[in-house]
C-alpha positions in Angstrom: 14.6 -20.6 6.6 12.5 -21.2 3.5 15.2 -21.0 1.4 17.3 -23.7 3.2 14.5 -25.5 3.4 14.7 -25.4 -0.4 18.2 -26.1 -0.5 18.5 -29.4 1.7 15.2 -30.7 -0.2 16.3 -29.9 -3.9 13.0 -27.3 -4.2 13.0 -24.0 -6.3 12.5 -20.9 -4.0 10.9 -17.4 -5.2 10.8 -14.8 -3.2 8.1 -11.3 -3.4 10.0 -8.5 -1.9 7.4 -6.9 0.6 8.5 -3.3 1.1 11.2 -1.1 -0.1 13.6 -1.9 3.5 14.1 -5.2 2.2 15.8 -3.7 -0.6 18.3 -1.6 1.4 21.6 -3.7 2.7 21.1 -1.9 6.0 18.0 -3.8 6.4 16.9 -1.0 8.6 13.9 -2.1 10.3 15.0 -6.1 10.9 16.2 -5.7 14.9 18.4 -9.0 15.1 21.3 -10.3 13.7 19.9 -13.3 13.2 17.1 -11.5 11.7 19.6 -10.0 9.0 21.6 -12.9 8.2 19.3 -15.3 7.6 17.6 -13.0 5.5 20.7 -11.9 3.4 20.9 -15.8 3.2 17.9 -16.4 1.8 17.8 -13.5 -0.8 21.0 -14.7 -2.2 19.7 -17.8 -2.6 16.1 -17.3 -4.3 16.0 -19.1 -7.6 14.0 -15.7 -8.7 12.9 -12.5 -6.7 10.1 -10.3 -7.8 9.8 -6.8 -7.0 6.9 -4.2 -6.7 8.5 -1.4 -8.4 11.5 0.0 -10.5 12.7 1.2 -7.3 12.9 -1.9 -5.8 14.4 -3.2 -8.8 17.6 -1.1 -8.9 17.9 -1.3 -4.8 18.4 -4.9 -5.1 20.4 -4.2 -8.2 23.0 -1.6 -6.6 22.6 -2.7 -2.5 22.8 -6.7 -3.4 23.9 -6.9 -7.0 20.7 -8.9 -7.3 18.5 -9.3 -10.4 14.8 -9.0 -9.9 11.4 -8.9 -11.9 8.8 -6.2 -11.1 5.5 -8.1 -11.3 2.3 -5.8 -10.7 0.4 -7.6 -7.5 -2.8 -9.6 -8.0 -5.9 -8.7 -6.5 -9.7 -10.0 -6.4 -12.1 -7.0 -6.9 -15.3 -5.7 -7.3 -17.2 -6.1 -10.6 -18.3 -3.5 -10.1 -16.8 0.0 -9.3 -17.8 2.5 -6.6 -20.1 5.3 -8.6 -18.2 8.9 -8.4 -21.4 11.0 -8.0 -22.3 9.0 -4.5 -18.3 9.8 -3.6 -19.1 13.3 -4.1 -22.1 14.2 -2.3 -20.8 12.5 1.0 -17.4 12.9 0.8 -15.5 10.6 3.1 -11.7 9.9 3.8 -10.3 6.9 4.6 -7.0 5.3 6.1 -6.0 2.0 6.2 -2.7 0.3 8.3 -1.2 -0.3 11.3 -1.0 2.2 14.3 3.0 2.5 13.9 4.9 5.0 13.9 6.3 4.4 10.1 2.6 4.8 8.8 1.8 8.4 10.4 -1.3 8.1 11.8 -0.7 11.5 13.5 -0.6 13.4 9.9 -4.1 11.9 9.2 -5.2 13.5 12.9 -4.0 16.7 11.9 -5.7 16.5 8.7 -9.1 15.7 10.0 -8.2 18.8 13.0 -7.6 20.8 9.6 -10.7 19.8 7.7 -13.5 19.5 10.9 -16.0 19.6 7.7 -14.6 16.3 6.3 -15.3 13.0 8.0 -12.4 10.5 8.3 -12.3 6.5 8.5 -9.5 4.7 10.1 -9.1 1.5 9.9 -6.6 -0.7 11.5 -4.7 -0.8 14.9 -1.8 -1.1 17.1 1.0 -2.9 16.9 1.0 -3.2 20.5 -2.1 -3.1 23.3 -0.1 0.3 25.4 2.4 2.3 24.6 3.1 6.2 24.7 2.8 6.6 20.8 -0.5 5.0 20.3 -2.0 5.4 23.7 -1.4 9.8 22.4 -3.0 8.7 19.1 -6.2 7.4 20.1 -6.5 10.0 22.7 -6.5 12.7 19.8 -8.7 10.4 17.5 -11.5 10.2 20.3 -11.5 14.2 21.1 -12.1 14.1 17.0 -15.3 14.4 16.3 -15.3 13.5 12.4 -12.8 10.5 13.0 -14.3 7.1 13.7 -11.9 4.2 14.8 -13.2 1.1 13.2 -10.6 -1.0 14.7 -9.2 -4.0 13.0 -11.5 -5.0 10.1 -11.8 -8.2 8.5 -11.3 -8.5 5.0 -15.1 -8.8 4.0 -16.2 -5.7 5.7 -12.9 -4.0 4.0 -15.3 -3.4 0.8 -18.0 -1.3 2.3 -15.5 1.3 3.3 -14.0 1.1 0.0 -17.3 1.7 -1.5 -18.0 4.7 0.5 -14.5 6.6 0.3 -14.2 9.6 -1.6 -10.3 9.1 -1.1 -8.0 6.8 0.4 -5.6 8.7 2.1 -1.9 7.4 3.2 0.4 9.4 5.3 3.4 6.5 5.2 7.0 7.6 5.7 8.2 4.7 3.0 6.3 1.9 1.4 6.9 -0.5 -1.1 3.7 -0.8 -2.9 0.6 -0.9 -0.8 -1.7 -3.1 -1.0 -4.0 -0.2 0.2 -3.6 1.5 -2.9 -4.6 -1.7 -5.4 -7.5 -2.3 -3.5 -8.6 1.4 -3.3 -7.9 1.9 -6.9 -10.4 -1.7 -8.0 -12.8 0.2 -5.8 -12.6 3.5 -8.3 -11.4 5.2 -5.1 -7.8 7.5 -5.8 -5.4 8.2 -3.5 -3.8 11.0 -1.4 -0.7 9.6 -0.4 2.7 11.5 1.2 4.6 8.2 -0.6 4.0 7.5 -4.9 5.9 3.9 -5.8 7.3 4.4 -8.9 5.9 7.7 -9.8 2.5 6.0 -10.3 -0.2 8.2 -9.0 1.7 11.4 -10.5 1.9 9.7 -14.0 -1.5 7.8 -14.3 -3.4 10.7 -12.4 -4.7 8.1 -9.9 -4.6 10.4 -6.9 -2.7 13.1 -5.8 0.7 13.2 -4.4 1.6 15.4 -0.9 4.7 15.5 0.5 3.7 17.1 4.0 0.9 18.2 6.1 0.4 21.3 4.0 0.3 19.6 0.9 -2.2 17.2 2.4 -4.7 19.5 3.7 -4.5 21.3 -0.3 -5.3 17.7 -1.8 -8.1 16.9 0.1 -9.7 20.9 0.0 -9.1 20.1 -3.8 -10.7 17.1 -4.2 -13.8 18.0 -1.5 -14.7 20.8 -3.9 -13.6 19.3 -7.3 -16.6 16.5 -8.3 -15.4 16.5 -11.5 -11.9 15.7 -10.7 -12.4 13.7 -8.0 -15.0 11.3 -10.7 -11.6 12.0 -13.2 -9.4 10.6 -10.8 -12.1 7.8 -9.8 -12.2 6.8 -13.5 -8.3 6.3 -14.2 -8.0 4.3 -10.8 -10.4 2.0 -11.8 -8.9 1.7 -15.3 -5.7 1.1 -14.0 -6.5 -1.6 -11.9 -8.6 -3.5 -14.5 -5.5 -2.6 -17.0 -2.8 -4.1 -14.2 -4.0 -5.9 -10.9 -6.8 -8.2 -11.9 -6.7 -11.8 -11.1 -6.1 -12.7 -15.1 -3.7 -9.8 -15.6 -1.7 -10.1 -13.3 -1.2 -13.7 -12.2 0.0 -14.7 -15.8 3.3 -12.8 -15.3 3.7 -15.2 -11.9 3.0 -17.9 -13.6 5.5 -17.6 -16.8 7.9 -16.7 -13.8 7.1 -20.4 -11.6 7.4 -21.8 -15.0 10.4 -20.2 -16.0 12.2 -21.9 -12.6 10.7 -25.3 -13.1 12.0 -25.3 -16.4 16.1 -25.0 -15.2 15.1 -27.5 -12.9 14.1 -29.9 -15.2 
């Protein structure tokens, strides 16, 4: 619709792909055909589309025979980053999302079952009030001792539990490239995630990388009784987000892009 919009108005349209499904010609999780078509619509007719990751990138490439750029996302952190040693000596996991059943909550429960030691954060909540899936999940979280539902938190409260993660932990089936993880990593906090955009968190040592339950339980153990990796780990992810995802790193490439498009207009 924006893109018509666009079109009858004589207006330049970019488009930021949100997760790897819009990449894939099925369009797997849009439920209508009208959902699909005007979406296929606008797509074809962005001025520019930018992507998350490589990934995304060739998706568009082979699915849509689109051209895309893959633009790291912008975010406003802390000055600050969280200090290792306090990560350590009460360590904490965290998850952040929706209560869907894409995002797994159930592999974070049978972590904390796994780990009763560990005490887990989980923020967020359903995508509906009732239903059999999430009505089963919070009736596990509450018989949890060492999970606490915060509910749905408002952005400025989002830092203190950012601050006081050890890990941020993400149990997704597919992702593009979570915001989660950007805001975890400005925080100094790493990630233990079943999904890695790009190879990113394998490459850059910015978490660990687990591609079932097992895997997550081993992460976690790890990190829990490895302070120095975990403060390792802590160190990169804050690098990396100062190196990538600040404000002034990260909004110049949008803005040679927007400047790029006015320019053919002109």
């Amino acid at each position: 619709q924006v893109a018509l919009w666009c079109k009858w108005h004589g207006k330049r349209f970019v488009y930021s792909v949100a997760s790897d499904p819009d990449c894939d010609p099925r369009l797997p999780v849009m439920n209508t055909l009208r959902e699909r078509v005007l979406y296929r619509y606008g797509l074809r007719n962005a001025d520019r589309i930018i992507v998350q990751t490589r990934k995304q990138k060739t998706m568009l490439a082979e699915g849509f025979g689109l051209s895309s750029a893959v633009l790291p996302m912008p975010y406003s952190g802390p000055t600050e980053p969280t200090v290792p040693g306090a990560q350590t000596r009460n360590f904490r996991v965290l998850w952040v999302g929706r209560f869907a059943p894409e995002k797994r909550l159930e592999r974070l429960l049978d972590l904390a079952q796994a780990l009763p030691s560990i005490q887990f954060d989980v923020a967020g909540k359903p995508d509906r009030d009732s239903d059999a899936y999430t009505d089963s999940l919070f009736s596990r979280a509450h018989a949890l001792h060492n999970v606490t539902l915060h509910g749905m938190v408002v952005n400025e409260r989002m830092g203190e539990l950012y601050r006081h993660a050890s890990v941020l932990c993400s149990t997704s089936a597919y992702e593009g490239f979570p915001n989660t993880f950007i805001e975890a990593w400005s925080y100094g906090t790493p990630v233990v995630s079943t999904v890695d955009p790009d190879n990113l968190i394998a490459e850059n040592q910015l978490g660990c990388v687990a591609v079932d339950g097992g895997a997550l339980i081993e992460a976690v153990t790890i990190l829990h009784g490895t302070p120095e990796l975990l403060a390792k780990l802590s160190s990169n992810a804050r690098k990396y987000y100062l190196k990538y995802h600040t404000l002034e790193s990260a909004m110049a490439n949008f803005e040679r892009v927007f400047l790029d498009v006015l320019a053919e207009n002109s």
